[in-house]
C-alpha positions as CSV (number, residue, x, y, z in Angstrom):
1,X,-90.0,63.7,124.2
2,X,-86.7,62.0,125.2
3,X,-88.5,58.4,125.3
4,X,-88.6,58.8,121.2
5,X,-85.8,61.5,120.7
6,X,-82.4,62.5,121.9
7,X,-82.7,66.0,119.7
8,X,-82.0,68.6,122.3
9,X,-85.0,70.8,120.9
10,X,-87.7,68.4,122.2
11,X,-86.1,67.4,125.5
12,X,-86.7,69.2,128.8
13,X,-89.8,70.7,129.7
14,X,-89.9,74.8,129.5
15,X,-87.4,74.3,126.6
16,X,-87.5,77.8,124.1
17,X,-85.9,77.5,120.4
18,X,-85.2,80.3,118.0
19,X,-86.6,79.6,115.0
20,X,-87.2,81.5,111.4
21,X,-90.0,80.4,109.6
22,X,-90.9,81.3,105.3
23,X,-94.4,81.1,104.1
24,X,-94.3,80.7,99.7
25,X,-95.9,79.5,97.0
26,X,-95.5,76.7,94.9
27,X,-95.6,78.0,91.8
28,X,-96.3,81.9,91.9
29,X,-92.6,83.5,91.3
30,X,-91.9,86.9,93.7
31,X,-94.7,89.8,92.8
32,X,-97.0,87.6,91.5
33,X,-100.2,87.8,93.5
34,X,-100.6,85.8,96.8
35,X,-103.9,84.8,96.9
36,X,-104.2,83.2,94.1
37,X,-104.9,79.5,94.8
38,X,-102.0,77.6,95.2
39,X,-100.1,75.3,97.9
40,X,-98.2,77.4,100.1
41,X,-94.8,76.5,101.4
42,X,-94.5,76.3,105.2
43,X,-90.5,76.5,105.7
44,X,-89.6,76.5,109.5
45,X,-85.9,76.9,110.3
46,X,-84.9,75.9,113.9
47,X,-81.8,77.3,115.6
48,X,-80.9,74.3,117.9
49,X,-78.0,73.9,121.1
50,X,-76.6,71.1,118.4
51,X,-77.0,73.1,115.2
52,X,-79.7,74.1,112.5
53,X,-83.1,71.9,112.0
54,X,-85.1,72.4,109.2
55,X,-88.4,71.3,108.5
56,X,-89.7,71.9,104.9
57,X,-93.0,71.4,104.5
58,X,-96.2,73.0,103.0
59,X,-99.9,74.0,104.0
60,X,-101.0,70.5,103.1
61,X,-100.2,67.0,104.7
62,X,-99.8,65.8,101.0
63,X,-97.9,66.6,97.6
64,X,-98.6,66.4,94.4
65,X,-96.1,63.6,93.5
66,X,-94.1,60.6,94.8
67,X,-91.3,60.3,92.6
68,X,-88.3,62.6,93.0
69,X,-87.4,61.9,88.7
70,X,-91.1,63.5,88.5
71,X,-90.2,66.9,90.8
72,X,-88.4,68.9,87.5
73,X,-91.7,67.8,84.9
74,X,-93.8,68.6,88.0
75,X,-92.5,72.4,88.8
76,X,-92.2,73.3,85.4
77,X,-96.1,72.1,84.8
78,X,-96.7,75.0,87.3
79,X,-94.5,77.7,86.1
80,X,-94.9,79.7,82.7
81,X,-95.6,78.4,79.3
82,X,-91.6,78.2,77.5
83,X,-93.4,79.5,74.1
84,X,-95.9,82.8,75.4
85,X,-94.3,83.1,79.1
86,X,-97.9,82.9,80.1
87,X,-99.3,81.1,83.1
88,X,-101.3,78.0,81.6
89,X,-104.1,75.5,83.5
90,X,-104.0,73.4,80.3
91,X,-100.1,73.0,82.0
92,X,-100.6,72.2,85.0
93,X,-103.8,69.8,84.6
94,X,-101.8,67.6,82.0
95,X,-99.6,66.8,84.6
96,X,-101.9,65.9,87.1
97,X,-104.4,63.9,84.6
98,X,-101.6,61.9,83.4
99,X,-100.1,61.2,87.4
100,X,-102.8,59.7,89.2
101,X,-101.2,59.9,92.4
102,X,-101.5,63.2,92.8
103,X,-105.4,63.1,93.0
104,X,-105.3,63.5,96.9
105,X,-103.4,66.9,96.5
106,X,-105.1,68.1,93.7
107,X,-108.6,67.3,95.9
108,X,-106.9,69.2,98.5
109,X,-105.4,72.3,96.8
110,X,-108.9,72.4,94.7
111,X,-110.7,72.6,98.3
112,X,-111.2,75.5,100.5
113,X,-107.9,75.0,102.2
114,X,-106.3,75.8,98.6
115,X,-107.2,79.5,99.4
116,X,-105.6,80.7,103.0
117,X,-107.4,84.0,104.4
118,X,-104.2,84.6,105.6
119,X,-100.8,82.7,106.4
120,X,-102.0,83.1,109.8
121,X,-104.9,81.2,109.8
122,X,-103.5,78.3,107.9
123,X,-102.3,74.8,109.4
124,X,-98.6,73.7,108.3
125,X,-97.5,70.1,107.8
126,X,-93.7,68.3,107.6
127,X,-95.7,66.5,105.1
128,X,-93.4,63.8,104.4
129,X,-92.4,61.1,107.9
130,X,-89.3,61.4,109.6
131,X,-87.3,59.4,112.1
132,X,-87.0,60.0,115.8
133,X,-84.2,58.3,117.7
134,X,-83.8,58.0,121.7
135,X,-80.5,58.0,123.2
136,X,-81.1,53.8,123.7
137,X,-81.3,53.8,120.0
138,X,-84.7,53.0,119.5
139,X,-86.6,53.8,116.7
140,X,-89.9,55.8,115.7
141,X,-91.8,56.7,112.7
142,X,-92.8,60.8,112.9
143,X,-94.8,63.5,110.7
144,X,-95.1,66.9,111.7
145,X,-98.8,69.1,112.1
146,X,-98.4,72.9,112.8
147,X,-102.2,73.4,114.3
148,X,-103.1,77.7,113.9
149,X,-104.6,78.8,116.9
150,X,-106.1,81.5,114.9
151,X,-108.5,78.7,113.5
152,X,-108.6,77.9,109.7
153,X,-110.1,80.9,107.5
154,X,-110.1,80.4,104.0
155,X,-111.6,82.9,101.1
156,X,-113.3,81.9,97.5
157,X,-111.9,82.5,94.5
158,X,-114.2,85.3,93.9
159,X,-112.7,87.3,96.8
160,X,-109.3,86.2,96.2
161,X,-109.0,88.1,92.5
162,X,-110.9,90.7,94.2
163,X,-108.3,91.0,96.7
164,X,-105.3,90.5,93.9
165,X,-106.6,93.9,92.1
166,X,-106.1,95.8,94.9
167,X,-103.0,94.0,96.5
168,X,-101.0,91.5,95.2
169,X,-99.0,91.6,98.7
170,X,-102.4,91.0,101.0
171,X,-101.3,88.2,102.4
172,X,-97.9,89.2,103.5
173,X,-99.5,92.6,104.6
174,X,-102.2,90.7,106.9
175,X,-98.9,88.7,108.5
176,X,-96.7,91.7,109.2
177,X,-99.3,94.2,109.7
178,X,-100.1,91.4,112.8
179,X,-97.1,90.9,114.3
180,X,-96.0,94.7,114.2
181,X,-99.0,95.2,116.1
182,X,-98.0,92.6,118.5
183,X,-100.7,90.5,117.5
184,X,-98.5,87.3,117.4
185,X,-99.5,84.6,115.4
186,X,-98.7,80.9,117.1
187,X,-98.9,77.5,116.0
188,X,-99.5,74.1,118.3
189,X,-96.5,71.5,117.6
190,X,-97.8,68.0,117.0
191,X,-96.5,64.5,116.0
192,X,-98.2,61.4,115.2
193,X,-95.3,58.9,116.7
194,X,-95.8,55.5,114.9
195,X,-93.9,52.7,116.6
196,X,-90.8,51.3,114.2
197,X,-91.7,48.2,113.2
198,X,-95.6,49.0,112.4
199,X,-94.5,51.3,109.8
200,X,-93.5,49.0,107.8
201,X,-97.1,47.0,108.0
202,X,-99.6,49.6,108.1
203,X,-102.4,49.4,105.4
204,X,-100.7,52.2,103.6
205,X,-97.5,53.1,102.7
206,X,-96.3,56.1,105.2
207,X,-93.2,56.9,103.0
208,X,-95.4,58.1,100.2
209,X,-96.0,62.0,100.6
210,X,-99.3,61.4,98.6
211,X,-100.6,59.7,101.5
212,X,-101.7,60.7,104.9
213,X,-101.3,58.5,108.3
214,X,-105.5,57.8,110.3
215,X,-105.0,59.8,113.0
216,X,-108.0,57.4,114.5
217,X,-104.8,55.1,114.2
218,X,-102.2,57.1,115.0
219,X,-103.6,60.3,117.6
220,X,-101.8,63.7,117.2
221,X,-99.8,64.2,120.8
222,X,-99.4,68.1,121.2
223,X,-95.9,68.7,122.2
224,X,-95.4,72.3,122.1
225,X,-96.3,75.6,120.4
226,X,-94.3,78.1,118.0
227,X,-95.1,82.2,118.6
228,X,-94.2,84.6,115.6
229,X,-93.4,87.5,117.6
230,X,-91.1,89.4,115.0
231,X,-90.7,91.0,111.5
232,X,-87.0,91.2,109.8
233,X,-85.3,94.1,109.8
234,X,-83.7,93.6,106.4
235,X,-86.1,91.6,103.8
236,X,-83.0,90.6,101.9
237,X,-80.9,89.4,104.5
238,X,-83.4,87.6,106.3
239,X,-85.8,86.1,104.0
240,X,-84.4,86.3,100.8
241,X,-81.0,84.7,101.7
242,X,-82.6,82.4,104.1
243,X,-81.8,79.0,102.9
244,X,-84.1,75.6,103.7
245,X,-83.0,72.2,103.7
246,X,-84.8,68.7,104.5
247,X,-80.9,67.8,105.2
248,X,-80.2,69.8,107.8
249,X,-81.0,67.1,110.7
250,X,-79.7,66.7,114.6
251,X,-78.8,64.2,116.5
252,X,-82.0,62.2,117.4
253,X,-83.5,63.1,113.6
254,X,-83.6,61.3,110.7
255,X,-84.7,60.8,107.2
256,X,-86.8,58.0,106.1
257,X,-87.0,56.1,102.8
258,X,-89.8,58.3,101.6
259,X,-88.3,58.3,98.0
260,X,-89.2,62.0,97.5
261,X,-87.7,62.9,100.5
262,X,-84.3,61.0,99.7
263,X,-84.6,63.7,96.2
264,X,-84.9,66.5,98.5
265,X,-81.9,65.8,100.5
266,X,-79.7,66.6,97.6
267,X,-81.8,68.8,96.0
268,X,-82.2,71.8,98.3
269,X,-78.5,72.1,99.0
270,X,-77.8,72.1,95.3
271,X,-80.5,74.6,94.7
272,X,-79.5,77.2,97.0
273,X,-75.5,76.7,95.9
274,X,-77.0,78.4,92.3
275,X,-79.0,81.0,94.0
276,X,-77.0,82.0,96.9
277,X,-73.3,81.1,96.2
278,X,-71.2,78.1,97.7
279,X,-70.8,79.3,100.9
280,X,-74.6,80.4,101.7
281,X,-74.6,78.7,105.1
282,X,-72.3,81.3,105.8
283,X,-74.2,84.0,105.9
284,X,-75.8,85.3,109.0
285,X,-79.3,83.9,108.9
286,X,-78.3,80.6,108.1
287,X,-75.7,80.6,110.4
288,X,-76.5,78.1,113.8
289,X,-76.3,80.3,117.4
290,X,-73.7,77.7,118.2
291,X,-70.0,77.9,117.2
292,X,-69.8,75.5,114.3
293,X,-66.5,74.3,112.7
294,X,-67.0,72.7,109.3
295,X,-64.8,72.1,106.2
296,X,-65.8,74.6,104.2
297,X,-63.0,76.8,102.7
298,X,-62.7,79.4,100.0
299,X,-65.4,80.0,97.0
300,X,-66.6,82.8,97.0
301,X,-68.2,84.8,99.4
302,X,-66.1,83.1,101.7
303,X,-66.5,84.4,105.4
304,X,-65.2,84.1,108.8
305,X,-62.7,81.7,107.6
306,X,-59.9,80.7,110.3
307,X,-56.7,78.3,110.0
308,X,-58.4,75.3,112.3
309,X,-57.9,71.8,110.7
310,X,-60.5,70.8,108.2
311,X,-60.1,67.1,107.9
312,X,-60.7,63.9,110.5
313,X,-59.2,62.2,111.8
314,X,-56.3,64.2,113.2
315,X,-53.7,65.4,115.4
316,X,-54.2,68.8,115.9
317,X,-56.8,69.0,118.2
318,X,-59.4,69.5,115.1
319,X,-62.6,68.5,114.4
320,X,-64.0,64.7,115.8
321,X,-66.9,62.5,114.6
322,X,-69.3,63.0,117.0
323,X,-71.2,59.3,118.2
324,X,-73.8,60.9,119.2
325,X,-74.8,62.1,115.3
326,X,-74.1,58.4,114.3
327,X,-77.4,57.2,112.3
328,X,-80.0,54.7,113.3
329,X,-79.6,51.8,110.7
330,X,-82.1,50.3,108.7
331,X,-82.7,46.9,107.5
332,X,-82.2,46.3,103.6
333,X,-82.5,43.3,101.1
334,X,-83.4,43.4,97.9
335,X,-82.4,45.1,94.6
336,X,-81.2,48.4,94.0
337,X,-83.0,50.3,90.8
338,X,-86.2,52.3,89.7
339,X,-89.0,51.2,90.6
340,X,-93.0,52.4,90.6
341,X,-94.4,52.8,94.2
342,X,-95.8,49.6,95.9
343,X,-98.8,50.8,97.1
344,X,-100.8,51.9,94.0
345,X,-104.2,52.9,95.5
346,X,-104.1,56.5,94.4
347,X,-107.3,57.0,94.9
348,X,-108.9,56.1,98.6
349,X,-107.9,58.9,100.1
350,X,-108.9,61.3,97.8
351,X,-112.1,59.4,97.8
352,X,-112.0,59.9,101.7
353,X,-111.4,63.5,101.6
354,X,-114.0,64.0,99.2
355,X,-116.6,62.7,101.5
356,X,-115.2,64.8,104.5
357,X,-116.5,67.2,103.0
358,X,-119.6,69.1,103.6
359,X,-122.3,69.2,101.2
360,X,-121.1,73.1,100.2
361,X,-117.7,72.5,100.3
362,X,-117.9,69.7,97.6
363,X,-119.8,71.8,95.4
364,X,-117.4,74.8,95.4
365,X,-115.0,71.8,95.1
366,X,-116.5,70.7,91.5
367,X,-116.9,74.4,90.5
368,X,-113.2,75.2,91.4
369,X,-112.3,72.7,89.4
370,X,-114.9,73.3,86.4
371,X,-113.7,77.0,85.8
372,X,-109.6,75.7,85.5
373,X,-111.4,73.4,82.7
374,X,-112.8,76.6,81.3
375,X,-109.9,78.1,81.0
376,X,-108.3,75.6,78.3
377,X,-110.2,73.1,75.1
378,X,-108.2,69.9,75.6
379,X,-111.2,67.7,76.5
380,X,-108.7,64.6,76.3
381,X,-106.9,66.0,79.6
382,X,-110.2,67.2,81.3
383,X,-111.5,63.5,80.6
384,X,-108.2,62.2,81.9
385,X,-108.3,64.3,85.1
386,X,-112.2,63.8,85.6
387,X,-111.2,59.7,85.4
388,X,-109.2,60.0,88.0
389,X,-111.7,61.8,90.3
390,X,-114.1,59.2,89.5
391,X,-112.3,56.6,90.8
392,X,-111.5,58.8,94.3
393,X,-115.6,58.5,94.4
394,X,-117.8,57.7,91.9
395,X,-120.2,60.9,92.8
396,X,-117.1,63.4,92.6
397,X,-116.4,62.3,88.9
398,X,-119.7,62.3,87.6
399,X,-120.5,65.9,89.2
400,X,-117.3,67.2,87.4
401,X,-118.3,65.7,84.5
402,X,-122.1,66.8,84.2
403,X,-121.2,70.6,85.4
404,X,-117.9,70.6,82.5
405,X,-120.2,68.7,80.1
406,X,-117.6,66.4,79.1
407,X,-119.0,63.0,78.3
408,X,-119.7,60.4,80.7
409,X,-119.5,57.5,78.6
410,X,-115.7,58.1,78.3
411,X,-115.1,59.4,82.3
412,X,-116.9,55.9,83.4
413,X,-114.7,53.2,80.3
């Protein structure tokens, strides 16, 4: 790929990356039952020649929100009720009725694809777009699709609590279970490369994670494949210490002005500082295969500390700014402060998914979403939420609302 990128990892033909990849959920906490529905975290760590690349992403090429001042209210929506410690739909669909831009994802996660058969038969997405530099310095527009060649298997709700009574692990069985019987689980590696300049013009706005890129416009272009061919030794060590990061970049990578993303460059970091310690990058699985000197010195948990210089400039044969990390620039003018996303259609897409849709899937669509109304009495909320469907597609509202017997008068004002 070096006519778009001078990353090392996607140059050369042939070329083999270590990688260690973390499958999650969103809002399900450790024990808690993997098949329940939920958006799954698709974590992929790469162990480059020029140092760690992360890309962390989920099981859907959308998210819920757009705003990183909305990602606090939005995970605590999905985590337990601060009064009964109880899990709570009335929660979670508050937030979503009153944030109408997460009507794609909600469309999505209420779909089939919002219950995985297994991790293995699940796509993965960067979700958000990222920036490919050449060594010329030219500039391209990226996102990320992790195709399973295991196909896309999903299972209904019915068979998922089925499944959860029995084993609340079934997912995570199914995955190592697979690979210790050398049945190894790959992924294709694709990108949809958008040239610089049209990604500022195209009809909608590709640094909002609540959108998706045509890929009538924009064709995915298959450029490798990822092989899952072992288990870790030690759960703790490997997986439990393992640290993501949208921040960790290469040369030849970039972020974009995806305001979501920009959140997430700060926030990870800080996040795994309070679970890990101050010097989790230190510890072996987050540690590059390269011999990396950086600045960090004492805290605790400090290790494999030397006496090399840990400031630049210098005179002590120490550390040097490398050019070849030095950032593509982007054009600004304007005003700096907080504002709402440009593009407010909400809606289209969710519309467009919607009608992707077969006939059956649409109507185990409406009755996923009909039983979470069950589950709580605010009709206020279910209206809200049922609004917003209606003006994805004026058929998906309506069916909501004639199976949840809300009123229709008030979906349609």
């Amino acid at each position: 790929m070096s006519d778009y990128t001078k990353a090392d990892l996607f140059n050369g033909e042939g070329k083999e990356t270590p990688l260690a990849i973390r499958f999650s959920q969103v809002a399900g906490e450790s024990g808690y039952p993997d098949t329940i529905r939920d958006v799954r975290g698709f974590a992929i760590k790469l162990y480059t020649a020029e140092g760690n690349y992360d890309i962390v992403g989920n099981n859907t090429p959308v998210f819920f929100i757009n705003d990183p001042l909305k990602f606090p209210d939005f995970i605590h929506s999905q985590k337990r009720d601060p009064k009964t410690h109880l899990r709570d739909n009335e929660m979670q669909w508050d937030f979503w009725a009153h944030s109408p831009e997460s009507t794609h994802q909600v469309t999505y996660l209420m779909g089939d694809r919002g219950n995985p058969a297994s991790y293995r038969t699940m796509n993965g997405y960067g979700s958000h777009t990222f920036k490919w530099v050449n060594a010329h310095g030219e500039a391209f527009w990226v996102k990320y699709h992790f195709i399973s060649d295991q196909g896309v298997h999903n299972m209904t709700d019915d068979a998922a609590e089925k499944i959860a009574g029995k084993d609340t692990d079934y997912l995570l069985h199914d995955l190592y279970d697979a690979i210790e019987e050398k049945n190894f689980p790959k992924w294709k590696v694709a990108v949809q490369i958008i040239p610089y300049k049209d990604g500022f013009s195209y009809k909608s706005d590709i640094f909002d994670v609540t959108k998706v890129v045509s890929h009538k416009d924009y064709p995915l272009v298959t450029i490798g494949e990822f092989t899952l061919n072992e288990n870790p030794t030690n759960y703790f060590d490997e997986v439990e210490e393992l640290a993501f990061s949208p921040a960790n970049l290469v040369p030849g990578i970039e972020a974009s002005p995806d305001k979501l993303l920009q959140g997430r460059l700060f926030g990870y970091k800080d996040a795994a500082r309070y679970r890990l310690g101050a010097n989790y990058e230190q510890l072996p699985i987050n540690r590059p295969i390269n011999e990396v000197h950086n600045y960090a010195r004492d805290g605790f948990m400090a290790q494999n500390q030397d006496d090399s210089v840990n400031y630049e400039p210098n005179s002590k044969n120490g550390p040097k700014e490398v050019h070849k990390a030095k950032i593509h620039a982007d054009g600004v003018s304007g005003e700096t402060g907080h504002f709402k996303p440009y593009d407010t259609d909400f809606y289209s897409q969710a519309g467009d998914l919607y009608r992707l849709m077969s006939d059956d899937e649409q109507e185990r669509l409406i009755q996923t979403i009909v039983n979470a109304f069950s589950t709580f009495d605010n009709d206020e909320i279910k209206i809200l939420a049922t609004q917003n469907f209606y003006h994805a597609d004026k058929d998906y509202g309506k069916r909501i609302a004639s199976a949840a017997h809300l009123d229709i008068s008030k979906v349609i004002d």
